[in-house]
C-alpha positions in Angstrom: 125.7 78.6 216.4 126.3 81.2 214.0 129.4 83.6 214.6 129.1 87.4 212.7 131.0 90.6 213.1 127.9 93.1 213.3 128.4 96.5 211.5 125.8 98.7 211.6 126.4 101.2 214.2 122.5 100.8 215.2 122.9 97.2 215.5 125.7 97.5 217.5 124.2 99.8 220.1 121.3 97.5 220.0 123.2 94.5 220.5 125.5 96.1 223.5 122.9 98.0 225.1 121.3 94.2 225.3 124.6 93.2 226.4 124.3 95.9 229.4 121.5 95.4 230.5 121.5 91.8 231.1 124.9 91.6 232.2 124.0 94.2 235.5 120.3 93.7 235.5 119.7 94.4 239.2 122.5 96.7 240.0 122.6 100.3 240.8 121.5 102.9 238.6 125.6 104.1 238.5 126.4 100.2 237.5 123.8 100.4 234.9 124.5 104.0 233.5 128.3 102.7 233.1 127.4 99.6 231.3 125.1 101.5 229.0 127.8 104.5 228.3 130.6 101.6 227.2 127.6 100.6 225.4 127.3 103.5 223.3 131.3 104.1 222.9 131.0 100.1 221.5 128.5 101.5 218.8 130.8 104.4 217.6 131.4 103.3 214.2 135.7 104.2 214.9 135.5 102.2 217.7 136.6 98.6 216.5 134.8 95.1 215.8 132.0 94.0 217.8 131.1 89.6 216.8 128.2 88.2 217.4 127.7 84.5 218.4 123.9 83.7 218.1 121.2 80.7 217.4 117.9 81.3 215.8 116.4 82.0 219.2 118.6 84.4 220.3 122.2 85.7 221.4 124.5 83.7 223.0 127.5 86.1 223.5 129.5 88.8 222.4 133.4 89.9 222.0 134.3 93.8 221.7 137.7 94.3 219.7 139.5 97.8 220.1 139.8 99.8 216.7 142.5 98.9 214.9 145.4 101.9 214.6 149.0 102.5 212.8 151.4 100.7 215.5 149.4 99.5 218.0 148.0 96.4 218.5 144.0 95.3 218.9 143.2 94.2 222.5 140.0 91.7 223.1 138.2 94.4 225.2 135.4 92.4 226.6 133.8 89.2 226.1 130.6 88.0 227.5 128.5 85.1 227.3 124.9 84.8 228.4 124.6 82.9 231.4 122.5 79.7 229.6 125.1 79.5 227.1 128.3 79.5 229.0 130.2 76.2 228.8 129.0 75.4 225.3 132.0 76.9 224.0 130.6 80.0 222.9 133.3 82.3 224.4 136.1 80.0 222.7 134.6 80.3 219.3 134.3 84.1 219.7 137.9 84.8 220.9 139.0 82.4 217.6 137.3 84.4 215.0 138.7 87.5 216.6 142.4 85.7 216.4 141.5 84.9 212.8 140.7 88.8 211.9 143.3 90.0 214.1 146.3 87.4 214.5 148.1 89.4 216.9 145.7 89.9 219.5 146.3 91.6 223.1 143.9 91.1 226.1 143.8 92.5 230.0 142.8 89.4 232.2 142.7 88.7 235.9 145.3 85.8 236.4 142.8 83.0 237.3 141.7 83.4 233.6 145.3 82.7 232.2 145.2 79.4 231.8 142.1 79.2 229.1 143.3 82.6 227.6 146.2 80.3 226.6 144.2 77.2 225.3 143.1 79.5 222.6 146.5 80.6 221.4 148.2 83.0 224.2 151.3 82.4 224.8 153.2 85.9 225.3 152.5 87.4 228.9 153.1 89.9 231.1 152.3 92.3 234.6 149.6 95.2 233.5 151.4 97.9 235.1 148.7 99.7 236.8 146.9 96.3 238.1 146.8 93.0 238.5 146.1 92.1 235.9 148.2 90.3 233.2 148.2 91.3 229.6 148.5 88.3 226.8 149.3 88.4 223.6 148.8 85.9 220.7 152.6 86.9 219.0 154.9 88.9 220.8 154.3 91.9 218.3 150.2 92.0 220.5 152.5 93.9 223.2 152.4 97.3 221.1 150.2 99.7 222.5 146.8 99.6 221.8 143.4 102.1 221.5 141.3 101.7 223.7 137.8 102.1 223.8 136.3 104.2 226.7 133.0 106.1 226.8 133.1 110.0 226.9 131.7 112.1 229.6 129.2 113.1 227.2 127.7 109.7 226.4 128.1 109.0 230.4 125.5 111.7 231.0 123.2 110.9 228.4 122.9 107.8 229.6 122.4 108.5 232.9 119.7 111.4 232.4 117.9 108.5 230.3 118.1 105.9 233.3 117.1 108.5 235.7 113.6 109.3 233.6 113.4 105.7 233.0 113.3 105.0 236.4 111.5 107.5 237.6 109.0 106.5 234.5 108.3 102.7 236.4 108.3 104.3 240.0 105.0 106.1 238.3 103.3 103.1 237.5 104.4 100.8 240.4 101.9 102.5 243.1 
């Protein structure tokens, strides 16, 4: 397994737009036009680190890192595994490499997920305010604020307009 921060902006729409699609293939066109808008924020070139964990025949996963700003911390935004690869320790080995570019990493996590959050390093936690949610930290200084990324209205549209004509594209041929 080979573990890579991808930077081209193109690559990274690629890659997430892959993400997207196969983590709500079969959902509604609203699931699928919000996948594929945090999608496109996650290619923005201000909009953090995206790392790549992949073999030669494919991706196995992928861990979205918040840009990294003047007092505030970076927050593990989203990490996802393909369903094959999950267990191999795919999603540990991405969540280390983001703690070795960013040692004082934040993350938003149900509670159920704690408990592996802090096998790989952890240890400061506390109640989201607006959820359920807890929010961890790797050093007590990963409680700072953070920047999150969040897809405009614009590229919410977009995306949607380009769903709709796709769909409406395969209702054409499925007669």
């Amino acid at each position: 397994m080979k573990i890579a921060k991808v930077l081209n902006p193109w690559d990274r729409y690629a890659l997430m737009s892959l993400v997207a699609a196969t983590s709500c293939a079969g959902g509604s066109l609203l699931e699928r036009g919000t996948h594929l808008a945090w999608a496109s924020a996650c290619a923005d070139p201000g909009s953090g680190v995206t790392i790549l964990a992949a073999e030669d025949d494919g991706y196995l996963g992928v861990a979205v890192l918040s840009p990294k700003r003047k007092g505030c911390s970076v927050r593990l935004e989203s990490l996802y595994v393909v369903r094959p690869a999950r267990g191999r320790g795919v999603g540990s080995a991405l969540v280390r490499e983001a703690i070795k570019l960013h040692p004082h990493l934040q993350l938003a996590c149900s509670p159920d997920l704690k408990a592996y959050y802090q096998r790989l390093g952890f240890v400061k936690w506390r109640a989201a305010m607006a959820c359920t949610d807890l929010i961890g930290g790797t050093t007590k200084k990963a409680h700072r604020g953070y920047v999150a990324i969040a897809p405009t209205r614009e590229h919410f549209m977009d995306c949607m307009e380009r769903l709709e004509a796709m769909d409406g594209w395969m209702e054409a041929f499925s007669d």
